[in-house]
N, C-alpha and C positions, 0 to 999 in steps of 0.2 A: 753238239751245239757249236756256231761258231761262236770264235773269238774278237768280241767287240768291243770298240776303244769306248772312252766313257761320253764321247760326245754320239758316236753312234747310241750307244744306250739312250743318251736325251734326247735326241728326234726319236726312238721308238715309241719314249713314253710322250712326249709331245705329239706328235701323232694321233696315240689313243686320247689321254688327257682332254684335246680340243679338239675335238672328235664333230665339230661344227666349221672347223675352221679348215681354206683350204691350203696348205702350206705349198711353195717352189722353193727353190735353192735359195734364192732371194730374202725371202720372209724366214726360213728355218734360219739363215747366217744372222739376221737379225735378233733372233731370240736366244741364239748359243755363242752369241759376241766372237762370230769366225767370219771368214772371208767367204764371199760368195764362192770362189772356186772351192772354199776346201768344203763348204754344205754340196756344192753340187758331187763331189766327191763320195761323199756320203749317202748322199741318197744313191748316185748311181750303182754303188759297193751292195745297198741294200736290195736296191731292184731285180742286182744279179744275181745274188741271195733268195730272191725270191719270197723277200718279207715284206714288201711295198708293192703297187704297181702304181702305174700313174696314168694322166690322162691331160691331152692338150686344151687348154680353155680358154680361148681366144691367141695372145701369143704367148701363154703361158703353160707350160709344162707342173701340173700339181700331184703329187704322193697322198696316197692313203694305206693303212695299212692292211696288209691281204687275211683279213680276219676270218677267212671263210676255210683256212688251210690250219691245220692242226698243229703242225709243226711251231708256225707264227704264233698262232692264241695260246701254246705253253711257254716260249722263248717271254711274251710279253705278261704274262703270268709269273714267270721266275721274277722278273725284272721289275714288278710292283712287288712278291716277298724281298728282293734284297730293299728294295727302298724302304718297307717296313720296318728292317732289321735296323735303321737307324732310328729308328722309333720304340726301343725297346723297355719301354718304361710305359708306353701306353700300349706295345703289346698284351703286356703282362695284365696291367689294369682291366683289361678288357676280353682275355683269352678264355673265360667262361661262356660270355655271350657268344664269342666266336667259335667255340667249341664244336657246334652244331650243324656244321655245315653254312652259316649264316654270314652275308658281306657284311663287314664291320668297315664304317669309313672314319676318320676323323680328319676334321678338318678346320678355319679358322684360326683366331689368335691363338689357342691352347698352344700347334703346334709352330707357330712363329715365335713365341716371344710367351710362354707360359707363366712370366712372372706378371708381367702387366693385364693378362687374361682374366675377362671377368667371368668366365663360364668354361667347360668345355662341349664343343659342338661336336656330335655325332650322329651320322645316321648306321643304323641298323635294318639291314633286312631281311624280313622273317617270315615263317608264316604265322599264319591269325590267330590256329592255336596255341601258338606260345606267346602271343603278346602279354600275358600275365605272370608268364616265368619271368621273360623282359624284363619287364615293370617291377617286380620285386628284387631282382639283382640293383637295377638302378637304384632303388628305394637305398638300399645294402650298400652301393658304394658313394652316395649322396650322404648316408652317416659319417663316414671315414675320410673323405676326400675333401680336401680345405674350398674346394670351387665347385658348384652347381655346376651339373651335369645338363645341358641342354640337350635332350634326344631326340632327334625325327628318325619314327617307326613305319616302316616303309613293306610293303610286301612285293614281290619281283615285280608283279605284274605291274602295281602303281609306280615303279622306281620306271619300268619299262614304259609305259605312257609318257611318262614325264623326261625322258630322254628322245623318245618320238617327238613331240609335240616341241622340241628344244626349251622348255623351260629355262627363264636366263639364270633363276636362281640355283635350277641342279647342274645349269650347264659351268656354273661358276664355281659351284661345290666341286664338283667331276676336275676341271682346268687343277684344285689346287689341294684336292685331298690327297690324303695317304691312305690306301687300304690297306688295314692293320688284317683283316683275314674274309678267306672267300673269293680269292686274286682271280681262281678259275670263273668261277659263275658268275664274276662280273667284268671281266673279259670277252665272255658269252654275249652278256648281255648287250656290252658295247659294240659286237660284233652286229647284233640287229640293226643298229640303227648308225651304223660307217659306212657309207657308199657314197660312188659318186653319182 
């Protein structure tokens, strides 16, 4: 794997993250508070990399990331478990649901500002016949846990529509969750629907 600085890592996850949006050098310096030379730097390090490709649209040169190559869908897979890994207290909370092979996302006030949180927001993605295992975990940690548990129960295919269709709300979830487990298959699946 290469070795990349830590604003290279946040245009990779900005990149997937707003996976609607189309980013140039321009707009990435904007959102990583750098200089436009030093974004263009970076994208161009990554292009060479062969983890971006881009494309001119109108006088603008825009990146997306090359999710169609193996290499990239596991580099940006790592790169959502280390984000995770500052999240280790709702790892933990939630490493049963995820146990399964299943995306676990969480997302909202829970993970900005947990004390001021009126809920914690998760979606989980599963399949049908476990939505009843789900549900009784939840029940189980709704006992113990001083804040309701808000879950949207998602299965790939409807989590997939609804990433096609750009839904603002999943597109807003996606821009600012943390995937706590399931980084591949939902990498994959962002892979469907990233193109220019």
């Amino acid at each position: 794997m290469i070795a990349l600085t830590q604003k290279e890592r946040e245009t990779i996850l900005i990149l997937l993250k707003e996976y609607t949006t189309f980013y140039n050098a321009n707009a990435i310096s904007k959102v990583l508070s750098i200089s436009h030379v030093g974004a263009q730097k970076i994208l161009k390090r990554l292009k060479k990399e062969n983890i971006v490709i881009d494309r001119k649209i109108g006088k603008s040169i825009v990146y997306k990331l090359k999710l169609d190559d193996v290499y990239v869908c596991q580099l940006t897979a790592f790169l959502l478990v280390d984000e995770a890994n500052h999240f280790k207290r709702w790892k933990e909370e939630f490493k049963e649901v995820g146990a399964k092979n299943r995306i676990v996302l969480i997302f909202g006030s829970a993970i900005k500002n947990y004390a001021q949180a009126r809920d914690i927001d998760i979606i989980i993605v599963l399949e049908e016949e476990d939505l009843q295992e789900v549900n009784d975990f939840l029940k189980s940690k709704e006992e113990i846990l001083p804040k309701k548990i808000h879950a949207i129960k998602l299965t790939q295919k409807d989590l997939l529509e609804n990433l096609k269709k750009k839904d603002k709300v999943i597109i807003d979830i996606v821009k600012n969750a943390i995937v706590l487990y399931g980084q591949d298959k939902y990498v994959e699946m962002l892979g469907h629907v990233t193109s220019f």
